[in-house]
N, C-alpha and C positions, 0 to 999 in steps of 0.2 A: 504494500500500500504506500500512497506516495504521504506525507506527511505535508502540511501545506504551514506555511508563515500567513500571520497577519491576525486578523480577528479573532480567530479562535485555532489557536494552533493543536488543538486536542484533536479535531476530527481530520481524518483521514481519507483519503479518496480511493475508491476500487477500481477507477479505470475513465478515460475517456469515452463516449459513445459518439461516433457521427452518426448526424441527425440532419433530414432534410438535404441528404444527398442527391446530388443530380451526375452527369458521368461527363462532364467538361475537360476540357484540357486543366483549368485552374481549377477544378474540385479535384481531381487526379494529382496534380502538384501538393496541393496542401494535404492531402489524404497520405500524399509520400514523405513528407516534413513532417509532420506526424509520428508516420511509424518509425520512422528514422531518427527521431527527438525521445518518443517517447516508448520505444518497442512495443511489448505485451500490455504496456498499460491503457494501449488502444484497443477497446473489443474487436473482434475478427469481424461480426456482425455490424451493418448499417443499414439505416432505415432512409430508405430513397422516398426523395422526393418528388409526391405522385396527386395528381387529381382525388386519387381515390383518399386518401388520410383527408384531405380538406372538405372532401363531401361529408365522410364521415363526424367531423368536429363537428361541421355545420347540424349533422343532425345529432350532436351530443351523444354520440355513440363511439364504442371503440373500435378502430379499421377491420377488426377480428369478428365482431359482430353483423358489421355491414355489409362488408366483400370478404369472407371466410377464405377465399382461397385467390384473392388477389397477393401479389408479391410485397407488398410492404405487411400485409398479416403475416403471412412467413416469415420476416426477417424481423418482426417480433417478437414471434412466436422464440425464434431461433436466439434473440437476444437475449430471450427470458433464460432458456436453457445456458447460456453460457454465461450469465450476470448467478444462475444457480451452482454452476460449476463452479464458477471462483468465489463464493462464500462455502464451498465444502460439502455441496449438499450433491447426491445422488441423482442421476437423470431419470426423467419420470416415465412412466408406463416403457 
């Protein structure tokens, strides 16, 4: 865990997530400065930036409920699991 200065130096952070990924030349650059700065402590998993998550807010739903099997539900789905992996806990079913 990375220990952080400033306000509250007690809490700890488990990792980076990108969020709101698109596949750019400059999303690919800083995605690579990233893992390059920050290795493992960037999740392998990112949640791309898609029509379908904004429809979803719009209707106060989660992307998982609305479009079950569109690709940004996947790559939360898949977040979850690996945000569960690195707190120690077992993969599910």
């Amino acid at each position: 865990m990375i220990k952080q200065d400033g306000y509250n130096p007690s809490i700890e952070m488990l990792g980076f997530v990108l969020n709101m990924v698109d596949r750019t030349t400059v999303a690919r650059n800083v995605e690579g400065m990233l893992r390059e700065n920050f290795g493992d402590k960037v999740f392998r998993t990112f949640i791309p930036r898609t029509v379908r998550v904004e429809e979803a807010v719009h209707q106060s739903k989660p992307v998982h409920v609305c479009f079950p099997n569109h690709k940004a539900a996947f790559a939360f789905r898949n977040l979850k699991e690996e945000l569960l992996e690195r707190l120690g806990y077992e993969r599910e079913g």
